[in-house]
VMD Tcl script that builds the backbone (N, CA, C; Angstrom):
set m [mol new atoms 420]
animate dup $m
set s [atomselect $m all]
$s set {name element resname resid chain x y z} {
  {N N UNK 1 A 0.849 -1.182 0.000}
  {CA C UNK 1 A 0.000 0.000 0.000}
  {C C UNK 1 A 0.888 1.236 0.000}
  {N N UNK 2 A 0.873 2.224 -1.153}
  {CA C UNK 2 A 1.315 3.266 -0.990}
  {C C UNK 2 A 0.446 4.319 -0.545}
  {N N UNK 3 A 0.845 5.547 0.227}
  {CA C UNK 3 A -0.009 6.904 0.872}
  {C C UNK 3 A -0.130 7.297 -0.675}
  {N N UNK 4 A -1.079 8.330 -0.561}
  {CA C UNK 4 A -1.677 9.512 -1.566}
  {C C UNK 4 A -1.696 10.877 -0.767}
  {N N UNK 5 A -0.565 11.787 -1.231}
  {CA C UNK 5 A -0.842 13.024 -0.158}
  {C C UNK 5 A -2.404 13.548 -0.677}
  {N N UNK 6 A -2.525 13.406 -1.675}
  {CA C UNK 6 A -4.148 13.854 -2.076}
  {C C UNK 6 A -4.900 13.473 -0.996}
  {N N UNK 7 A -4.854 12.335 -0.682}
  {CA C UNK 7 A -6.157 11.670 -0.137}
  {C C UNK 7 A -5.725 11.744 1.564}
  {N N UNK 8 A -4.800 12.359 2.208}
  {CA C UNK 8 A -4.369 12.055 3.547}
  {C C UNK 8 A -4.292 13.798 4.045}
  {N N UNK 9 A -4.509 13.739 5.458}
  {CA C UNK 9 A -4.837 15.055 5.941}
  {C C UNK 9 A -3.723 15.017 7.630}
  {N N UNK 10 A -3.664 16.239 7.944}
  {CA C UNK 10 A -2.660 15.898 9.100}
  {C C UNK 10 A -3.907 15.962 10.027}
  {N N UNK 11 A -2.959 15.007 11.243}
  {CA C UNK 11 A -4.050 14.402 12.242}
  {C C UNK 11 A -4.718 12.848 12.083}
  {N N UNK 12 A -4.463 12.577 10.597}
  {CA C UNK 12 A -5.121 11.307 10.289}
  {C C UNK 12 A -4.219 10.070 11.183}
  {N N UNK 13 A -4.585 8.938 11.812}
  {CA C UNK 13 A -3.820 7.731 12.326}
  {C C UNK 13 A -4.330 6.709 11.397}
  {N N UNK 14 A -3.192 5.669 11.389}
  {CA C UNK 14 A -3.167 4.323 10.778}
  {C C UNK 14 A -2.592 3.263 12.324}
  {N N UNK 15 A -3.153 2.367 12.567}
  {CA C UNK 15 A -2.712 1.635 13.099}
  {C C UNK 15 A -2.341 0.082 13.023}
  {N N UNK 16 A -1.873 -0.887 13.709}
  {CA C UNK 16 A -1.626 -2.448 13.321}
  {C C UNK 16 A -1.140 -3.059 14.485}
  {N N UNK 17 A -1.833 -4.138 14.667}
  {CA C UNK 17 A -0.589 -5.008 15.366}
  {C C UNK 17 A 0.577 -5.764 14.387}
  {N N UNK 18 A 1.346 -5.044 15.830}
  {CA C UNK 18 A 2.497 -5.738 15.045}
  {C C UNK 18 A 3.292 -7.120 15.477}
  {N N UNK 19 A 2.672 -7.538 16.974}
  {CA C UNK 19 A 2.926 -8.697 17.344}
  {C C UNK 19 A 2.273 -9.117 18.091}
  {N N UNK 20 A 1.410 -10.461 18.000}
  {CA C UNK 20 A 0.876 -11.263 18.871}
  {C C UNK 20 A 1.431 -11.846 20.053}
  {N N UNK 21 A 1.367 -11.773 21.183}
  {CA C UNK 21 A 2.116 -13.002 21.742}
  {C C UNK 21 A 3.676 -13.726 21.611}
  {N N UNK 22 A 4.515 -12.352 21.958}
  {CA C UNK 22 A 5.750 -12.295 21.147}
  {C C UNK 22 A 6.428 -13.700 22.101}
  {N N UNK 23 A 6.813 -14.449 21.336}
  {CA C UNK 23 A 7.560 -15.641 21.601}
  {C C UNK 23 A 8.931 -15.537 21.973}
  {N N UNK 24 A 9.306 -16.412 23.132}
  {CA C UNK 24 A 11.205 -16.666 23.435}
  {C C UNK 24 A 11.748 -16.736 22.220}
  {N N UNK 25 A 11.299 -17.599 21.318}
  {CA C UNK 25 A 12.094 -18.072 20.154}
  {C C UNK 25 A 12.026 -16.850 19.206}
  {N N UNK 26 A 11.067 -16.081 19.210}
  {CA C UNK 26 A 11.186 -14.542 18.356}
  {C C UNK 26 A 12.279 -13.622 18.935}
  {N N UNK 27 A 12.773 -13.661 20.328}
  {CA C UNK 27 A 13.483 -13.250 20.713}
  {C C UNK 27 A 14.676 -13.577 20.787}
  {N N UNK 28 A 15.086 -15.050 20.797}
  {CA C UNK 28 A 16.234 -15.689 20.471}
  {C C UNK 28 A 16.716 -15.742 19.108}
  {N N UNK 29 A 15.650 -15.765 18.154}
  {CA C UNK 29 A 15.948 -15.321 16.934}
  {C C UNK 29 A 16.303 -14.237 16.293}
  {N N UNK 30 A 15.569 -13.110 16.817}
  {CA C UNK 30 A 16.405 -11.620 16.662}
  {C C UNK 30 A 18.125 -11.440 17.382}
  {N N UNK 31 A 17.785 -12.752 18.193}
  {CA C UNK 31 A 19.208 -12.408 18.626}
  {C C UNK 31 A 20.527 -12.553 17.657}
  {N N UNK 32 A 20.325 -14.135 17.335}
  {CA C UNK 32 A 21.010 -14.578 16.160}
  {C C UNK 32 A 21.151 -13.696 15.362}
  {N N UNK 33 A 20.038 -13.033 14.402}
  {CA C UNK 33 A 19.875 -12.240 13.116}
  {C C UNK 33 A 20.566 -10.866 13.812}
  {N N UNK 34 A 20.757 -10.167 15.026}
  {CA C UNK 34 A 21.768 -9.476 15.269}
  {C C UNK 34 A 22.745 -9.150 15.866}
  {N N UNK 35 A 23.057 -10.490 16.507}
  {CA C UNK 35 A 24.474 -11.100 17.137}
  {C C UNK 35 A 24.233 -10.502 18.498}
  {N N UNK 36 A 24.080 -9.842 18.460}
  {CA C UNK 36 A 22.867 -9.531 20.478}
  {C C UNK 36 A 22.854 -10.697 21.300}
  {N N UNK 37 A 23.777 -11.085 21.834}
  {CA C UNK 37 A 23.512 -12.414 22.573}
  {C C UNK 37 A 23.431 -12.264 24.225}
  {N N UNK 38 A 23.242 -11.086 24.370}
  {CA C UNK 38 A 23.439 -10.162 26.308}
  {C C UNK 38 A 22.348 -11.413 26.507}
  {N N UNK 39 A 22.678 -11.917 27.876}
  {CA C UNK 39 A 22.249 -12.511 28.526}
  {C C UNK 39 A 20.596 -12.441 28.889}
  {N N UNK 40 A 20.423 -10.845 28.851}
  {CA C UNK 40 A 19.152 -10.281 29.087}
  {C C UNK 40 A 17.957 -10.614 28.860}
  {N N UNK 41 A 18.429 -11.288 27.564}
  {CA C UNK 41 A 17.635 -11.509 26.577}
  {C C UNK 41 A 17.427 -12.587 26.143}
  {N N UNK 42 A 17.931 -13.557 26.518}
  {CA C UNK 42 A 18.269 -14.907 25.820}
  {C C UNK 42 A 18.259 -16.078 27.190}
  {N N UNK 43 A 18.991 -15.808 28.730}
  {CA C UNK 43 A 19.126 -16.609 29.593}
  {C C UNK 43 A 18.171 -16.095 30.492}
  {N N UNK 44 A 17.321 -16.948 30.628}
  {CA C UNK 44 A 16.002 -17.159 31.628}
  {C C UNK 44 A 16.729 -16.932 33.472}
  {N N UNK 45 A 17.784 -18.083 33.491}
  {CA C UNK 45 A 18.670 -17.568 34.690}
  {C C UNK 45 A 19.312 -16.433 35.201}
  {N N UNK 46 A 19.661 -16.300 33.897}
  {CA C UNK 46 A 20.469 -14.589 34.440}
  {C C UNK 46 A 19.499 -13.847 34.421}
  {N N UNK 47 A 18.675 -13.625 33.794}
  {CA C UNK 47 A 17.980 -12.707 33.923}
  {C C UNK 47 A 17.451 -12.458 35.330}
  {N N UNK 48 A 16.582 -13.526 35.082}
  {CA C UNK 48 A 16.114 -13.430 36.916}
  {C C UNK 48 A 16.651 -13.456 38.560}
  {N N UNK 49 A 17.675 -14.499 38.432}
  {CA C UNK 49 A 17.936 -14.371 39.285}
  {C C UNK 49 A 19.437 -13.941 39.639}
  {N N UNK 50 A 19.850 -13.553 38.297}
  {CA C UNK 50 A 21.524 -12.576 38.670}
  {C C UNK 50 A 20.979 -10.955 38.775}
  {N N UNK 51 A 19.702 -10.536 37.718}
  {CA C UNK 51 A 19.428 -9.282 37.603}
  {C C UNK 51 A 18.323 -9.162 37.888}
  {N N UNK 52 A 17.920 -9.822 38.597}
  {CA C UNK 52 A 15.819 -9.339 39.002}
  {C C UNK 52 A 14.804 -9.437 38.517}
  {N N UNK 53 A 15.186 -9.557 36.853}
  {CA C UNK 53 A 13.769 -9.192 35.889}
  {C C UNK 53 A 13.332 -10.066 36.334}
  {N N UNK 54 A 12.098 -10.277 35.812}
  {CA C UNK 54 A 10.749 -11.139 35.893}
  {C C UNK 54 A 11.447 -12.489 35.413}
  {N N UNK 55 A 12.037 -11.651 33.989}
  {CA C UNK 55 A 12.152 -12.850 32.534}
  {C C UNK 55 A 13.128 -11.959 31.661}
  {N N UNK 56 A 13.187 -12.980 30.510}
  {CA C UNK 56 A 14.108 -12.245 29.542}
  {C C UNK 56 A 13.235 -11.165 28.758}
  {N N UNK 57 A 13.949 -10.416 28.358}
  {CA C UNK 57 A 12.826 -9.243 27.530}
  {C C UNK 57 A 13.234 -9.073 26.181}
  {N N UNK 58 A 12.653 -9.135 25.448}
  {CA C UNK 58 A 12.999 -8.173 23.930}
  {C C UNK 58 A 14.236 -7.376 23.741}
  {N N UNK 59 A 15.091 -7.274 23.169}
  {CA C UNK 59 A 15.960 -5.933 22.217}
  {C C UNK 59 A 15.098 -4.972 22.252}
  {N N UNK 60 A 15.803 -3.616 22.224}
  {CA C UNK 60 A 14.827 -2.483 21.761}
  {C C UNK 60 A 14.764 -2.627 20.808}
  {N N UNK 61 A 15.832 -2.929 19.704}
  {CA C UNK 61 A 15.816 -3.008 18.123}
  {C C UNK 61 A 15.120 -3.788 17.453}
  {N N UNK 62 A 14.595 -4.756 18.429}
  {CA C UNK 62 A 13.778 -5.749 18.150}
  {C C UNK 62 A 12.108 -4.984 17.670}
  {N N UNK 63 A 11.922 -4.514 19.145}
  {CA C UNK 63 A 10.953 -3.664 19.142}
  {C C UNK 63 A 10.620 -2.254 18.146}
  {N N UNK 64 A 11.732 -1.681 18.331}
  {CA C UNK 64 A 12.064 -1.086 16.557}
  {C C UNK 64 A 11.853 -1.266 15.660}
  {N N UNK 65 A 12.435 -2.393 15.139}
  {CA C UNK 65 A 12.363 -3.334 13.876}
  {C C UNK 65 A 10.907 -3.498 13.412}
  {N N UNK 66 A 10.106 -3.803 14.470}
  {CA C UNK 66 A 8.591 -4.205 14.430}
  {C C UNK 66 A 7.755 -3.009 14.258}
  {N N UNK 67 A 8.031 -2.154 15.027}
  {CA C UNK 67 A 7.769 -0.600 14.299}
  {C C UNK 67 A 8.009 -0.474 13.010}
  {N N UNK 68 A 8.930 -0.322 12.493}
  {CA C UNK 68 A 9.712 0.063 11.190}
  {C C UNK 68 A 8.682 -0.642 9.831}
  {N N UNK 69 A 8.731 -2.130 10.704}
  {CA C UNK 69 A 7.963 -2.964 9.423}
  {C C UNK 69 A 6.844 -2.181 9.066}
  {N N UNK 70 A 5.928 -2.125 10.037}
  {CA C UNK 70 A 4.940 -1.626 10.263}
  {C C UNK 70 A 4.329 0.283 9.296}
  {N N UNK 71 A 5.404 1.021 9.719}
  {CA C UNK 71 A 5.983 2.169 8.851}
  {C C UNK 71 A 5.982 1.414 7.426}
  {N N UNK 72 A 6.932 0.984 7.096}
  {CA C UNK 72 A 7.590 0.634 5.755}
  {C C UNK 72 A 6.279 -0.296 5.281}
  {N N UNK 73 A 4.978 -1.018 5.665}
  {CA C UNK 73 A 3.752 -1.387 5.110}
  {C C UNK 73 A 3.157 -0.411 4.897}
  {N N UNK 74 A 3.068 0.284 5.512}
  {CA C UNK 74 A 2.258 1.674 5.694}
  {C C UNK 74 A 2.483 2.335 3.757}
  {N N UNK 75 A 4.011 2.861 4.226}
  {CA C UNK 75 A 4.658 4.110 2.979}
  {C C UNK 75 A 4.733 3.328 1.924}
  {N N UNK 76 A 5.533 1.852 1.946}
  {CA C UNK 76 A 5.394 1.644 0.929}
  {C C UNK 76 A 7.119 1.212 0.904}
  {N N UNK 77 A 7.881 0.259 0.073}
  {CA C UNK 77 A 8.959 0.360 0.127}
  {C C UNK 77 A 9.838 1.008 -0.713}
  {N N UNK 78 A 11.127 1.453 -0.518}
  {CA C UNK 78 A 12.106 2.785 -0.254}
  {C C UNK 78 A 11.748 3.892 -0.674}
  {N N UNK 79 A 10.798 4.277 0.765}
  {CA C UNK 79 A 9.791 5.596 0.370}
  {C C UNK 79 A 10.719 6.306 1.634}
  {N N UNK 80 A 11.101 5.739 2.642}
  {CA C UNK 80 A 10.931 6.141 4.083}
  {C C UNK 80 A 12.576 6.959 4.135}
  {N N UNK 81 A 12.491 8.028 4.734}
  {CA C UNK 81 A 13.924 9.090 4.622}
  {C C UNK 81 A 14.183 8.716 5.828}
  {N N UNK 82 A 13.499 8.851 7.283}
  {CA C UNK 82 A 13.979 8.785 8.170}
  {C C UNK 82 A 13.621 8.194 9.131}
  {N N UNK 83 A 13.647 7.476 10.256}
  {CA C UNK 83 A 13.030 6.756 11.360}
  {C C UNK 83 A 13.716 6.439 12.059}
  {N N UNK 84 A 13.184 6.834 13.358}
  {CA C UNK 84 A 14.517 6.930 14.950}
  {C C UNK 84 A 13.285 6.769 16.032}
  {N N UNK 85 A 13.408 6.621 17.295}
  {CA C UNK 85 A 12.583 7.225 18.422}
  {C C UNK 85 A 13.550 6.613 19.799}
  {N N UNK 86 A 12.714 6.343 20.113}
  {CA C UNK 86 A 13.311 5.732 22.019}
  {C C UNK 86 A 12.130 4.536 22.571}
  {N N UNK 87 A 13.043 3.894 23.231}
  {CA C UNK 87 A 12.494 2.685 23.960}
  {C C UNK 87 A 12.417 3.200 25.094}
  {N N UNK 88 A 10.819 3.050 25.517}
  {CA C UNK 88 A 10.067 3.362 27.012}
  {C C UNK 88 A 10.164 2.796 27.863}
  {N N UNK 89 A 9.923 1.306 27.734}
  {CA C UNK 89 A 9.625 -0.087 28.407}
  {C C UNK 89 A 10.312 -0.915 27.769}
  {N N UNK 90 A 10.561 -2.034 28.941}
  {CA C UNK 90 A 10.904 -3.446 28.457}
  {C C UNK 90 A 9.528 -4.073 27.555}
  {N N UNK 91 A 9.455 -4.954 26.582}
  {CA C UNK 91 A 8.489 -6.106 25.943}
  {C C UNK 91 A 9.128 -7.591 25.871}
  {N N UNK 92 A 7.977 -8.580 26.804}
  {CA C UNK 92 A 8.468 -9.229 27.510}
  {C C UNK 92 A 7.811 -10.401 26.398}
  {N N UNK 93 A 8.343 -11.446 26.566}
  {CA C UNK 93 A 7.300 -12.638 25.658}
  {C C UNK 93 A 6.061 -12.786 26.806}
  {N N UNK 94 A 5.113 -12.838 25.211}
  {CA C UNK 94 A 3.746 -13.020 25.706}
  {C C UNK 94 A 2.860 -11.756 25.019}
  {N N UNK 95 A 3.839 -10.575 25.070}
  {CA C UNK 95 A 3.350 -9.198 24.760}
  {C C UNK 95 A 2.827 -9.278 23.149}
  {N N UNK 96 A 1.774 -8.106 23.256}
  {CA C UNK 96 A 1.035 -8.241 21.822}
  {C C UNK 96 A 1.354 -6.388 21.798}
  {N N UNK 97 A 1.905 -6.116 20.179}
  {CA C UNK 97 A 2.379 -4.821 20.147}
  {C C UNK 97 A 1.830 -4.267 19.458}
  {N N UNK 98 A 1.022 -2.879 19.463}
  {CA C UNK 98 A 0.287 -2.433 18.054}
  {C C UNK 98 A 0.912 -0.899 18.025}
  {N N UNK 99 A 1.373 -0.718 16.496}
  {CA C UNK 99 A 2.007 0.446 16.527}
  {C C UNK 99 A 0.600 1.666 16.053}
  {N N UNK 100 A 0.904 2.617 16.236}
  {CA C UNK 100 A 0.139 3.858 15.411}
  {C C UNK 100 A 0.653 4.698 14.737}
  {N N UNK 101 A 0.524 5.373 13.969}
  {CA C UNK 101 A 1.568 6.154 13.036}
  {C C UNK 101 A 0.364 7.439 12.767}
  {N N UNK 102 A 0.947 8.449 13.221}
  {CA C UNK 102 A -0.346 9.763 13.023}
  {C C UNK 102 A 0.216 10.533 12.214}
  {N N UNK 103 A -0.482 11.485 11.349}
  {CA C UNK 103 A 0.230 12.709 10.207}
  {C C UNK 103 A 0.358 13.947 10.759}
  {N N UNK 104 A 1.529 14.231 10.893}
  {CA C UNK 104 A 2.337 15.367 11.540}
  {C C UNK 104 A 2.200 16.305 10.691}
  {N N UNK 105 A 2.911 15.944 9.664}
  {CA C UNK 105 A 2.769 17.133 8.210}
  {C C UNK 105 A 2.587 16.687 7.081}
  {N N UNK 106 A 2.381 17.186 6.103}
  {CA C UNK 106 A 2.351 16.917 4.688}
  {C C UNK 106 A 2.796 18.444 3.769}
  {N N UNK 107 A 4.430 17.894 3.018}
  {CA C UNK 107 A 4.584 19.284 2.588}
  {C C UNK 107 A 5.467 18.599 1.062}
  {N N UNK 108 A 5.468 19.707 0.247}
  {CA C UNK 108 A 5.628 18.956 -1.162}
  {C C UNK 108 A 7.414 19.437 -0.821}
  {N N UNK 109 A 7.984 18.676 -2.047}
  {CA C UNK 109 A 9.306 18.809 -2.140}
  {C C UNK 109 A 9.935 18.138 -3.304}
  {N N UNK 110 A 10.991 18.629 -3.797}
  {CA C UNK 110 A 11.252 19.013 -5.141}
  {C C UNK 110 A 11.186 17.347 -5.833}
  {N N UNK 111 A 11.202 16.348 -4.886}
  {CA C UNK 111 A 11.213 15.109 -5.101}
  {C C UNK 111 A 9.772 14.284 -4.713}
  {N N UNK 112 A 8.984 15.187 -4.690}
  {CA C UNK 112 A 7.628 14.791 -4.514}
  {C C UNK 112 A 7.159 14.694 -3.306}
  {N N UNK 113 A 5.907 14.846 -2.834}
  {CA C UNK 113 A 5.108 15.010 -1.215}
  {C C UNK 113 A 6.130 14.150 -0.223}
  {N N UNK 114 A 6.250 14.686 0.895}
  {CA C UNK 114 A 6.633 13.984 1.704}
  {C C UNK 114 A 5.733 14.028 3.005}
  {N N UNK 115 A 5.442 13.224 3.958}
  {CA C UNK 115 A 5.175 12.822 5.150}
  {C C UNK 115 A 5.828 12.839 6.419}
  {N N UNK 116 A 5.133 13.755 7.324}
  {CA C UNK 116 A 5.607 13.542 8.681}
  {C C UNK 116 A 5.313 12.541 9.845}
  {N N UNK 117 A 5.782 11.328 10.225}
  {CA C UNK 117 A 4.829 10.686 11.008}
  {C C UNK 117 A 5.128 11.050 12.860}
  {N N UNK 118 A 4.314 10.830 13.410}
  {CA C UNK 118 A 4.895 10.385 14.717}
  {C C UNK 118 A 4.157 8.614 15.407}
  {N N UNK 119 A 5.043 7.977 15.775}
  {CA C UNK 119 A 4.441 6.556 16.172}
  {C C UNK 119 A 4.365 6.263 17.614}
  {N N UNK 120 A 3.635 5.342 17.811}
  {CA C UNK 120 A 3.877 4.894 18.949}
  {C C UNK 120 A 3.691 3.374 18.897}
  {N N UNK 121 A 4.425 2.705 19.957}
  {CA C UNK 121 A 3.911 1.198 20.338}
  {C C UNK 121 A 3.240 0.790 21.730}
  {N N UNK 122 A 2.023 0.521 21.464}
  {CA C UNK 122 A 1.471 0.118 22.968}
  {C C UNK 122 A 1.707 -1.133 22.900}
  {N N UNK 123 A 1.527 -2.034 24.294}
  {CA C UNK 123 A 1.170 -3.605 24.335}
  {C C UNK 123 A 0.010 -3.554 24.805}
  {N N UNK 124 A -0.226 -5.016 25.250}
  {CA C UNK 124 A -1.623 -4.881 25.321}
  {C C UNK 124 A -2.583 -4.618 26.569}
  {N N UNK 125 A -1.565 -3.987 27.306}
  {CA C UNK 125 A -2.289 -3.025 28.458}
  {C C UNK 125 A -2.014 -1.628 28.701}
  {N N UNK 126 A -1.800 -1.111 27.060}
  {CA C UNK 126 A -1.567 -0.010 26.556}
  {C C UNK 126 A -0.484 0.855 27.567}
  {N N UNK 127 A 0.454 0.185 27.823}
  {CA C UNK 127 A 1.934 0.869 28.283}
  {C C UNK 127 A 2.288 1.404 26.846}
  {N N UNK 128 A 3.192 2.267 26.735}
  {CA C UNK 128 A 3.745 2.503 25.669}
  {C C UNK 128 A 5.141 2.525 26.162}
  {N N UNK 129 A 5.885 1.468 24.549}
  {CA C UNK 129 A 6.866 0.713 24.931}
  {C C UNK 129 A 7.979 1.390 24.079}
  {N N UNK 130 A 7.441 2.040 23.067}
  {CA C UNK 130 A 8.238 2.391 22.049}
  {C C UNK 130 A 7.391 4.122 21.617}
  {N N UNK 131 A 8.669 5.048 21.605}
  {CA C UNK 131 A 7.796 6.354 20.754}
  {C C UNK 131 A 8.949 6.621 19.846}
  {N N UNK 132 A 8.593 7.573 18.412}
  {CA C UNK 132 A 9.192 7.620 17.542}
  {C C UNK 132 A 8.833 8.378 16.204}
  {N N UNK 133 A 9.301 8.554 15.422}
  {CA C UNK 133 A 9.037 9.656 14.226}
  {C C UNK 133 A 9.515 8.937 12.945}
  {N N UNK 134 A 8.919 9.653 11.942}
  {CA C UNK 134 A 9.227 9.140 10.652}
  {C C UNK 134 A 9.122 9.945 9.685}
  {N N UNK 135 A 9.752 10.472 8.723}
  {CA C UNK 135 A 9.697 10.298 7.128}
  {C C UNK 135 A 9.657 9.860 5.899}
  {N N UNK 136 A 8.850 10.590 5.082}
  {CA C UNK 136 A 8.543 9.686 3.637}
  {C C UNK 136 A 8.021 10.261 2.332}
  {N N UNK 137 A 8.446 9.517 1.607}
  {CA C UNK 137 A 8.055 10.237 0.411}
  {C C UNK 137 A 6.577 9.477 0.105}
  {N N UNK 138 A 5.929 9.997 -0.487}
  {CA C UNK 138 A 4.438 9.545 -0.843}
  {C C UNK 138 A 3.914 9.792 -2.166}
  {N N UNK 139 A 3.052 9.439 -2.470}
  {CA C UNK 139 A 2.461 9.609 -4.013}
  {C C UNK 139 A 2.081 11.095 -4.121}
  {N N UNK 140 A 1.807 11.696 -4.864}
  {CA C UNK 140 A 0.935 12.762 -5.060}
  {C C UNK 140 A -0.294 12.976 -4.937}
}
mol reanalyze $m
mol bondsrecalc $m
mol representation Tube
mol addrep $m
């Protein structure tokens, strides 16, 4: 799906989940795919009982990443100029993540409309785990 600045107004939201019931093995697997192997995240032991947590938790980048997808379904692919934010909270397995993406701006440019977003990630007792911004180029 690509945006239409025609058809989009600022203030408008899009939202999605972006993860059900995030699994150990989704998390052990992001580990692999980014060599992230901190204990934090991966050893049930250390975690808990060398460092307190509950449990092991998510990467932020993980949590990122799942944002990003989410963005990049949205715009459309290599539409997107920019995307950054900050990790709020830990996301723990089990967690279900739904991002939102709202229209900040819409302003033309010599390379065609671009998009302002701002996002967020709740779970599913609407903590927000992840906040963040975006750019993009869009249709006309």
């Amino acid at each position: 799906m690509a945006l239409s600045a025609s058809k989009l107004q600022v203030g408008q939201t899009f939202s999605a989940v972006v993860v059900e019931d995030l699994s150990r093995t989704q998390i052990v697997q992001y580990a692999g795919a980014s060599g992230d192997y901190n204990p934090l995240h991966t050893d049930e032991t250390f975690a808990t009982e060398v460092t307190g947590y509950p449990s092991v938790f998510a990467h932020g980048m993980l949590t990122m990443g799942m944002t990003g997808r989410m963005v990049t379904d949205l715009v459309g692919d290599g539409r997107l100029q920019s995307f950054g934010g900050r990790f709020l909270s830990q996301v723990w397995p089990g967690d279900d993540l739904t991002t939102t993406a709202s229209i900040d701006a819409i302003h033309g440019e010599a390379g065609g409309p671009v998009v302002e977003l701002s996002l967020r990630t709740v779970n599913q007792d609407g903590m927000q785990v992840f906040t963040g911004y975006a750019t993009s180029r869009v249709d006309p």
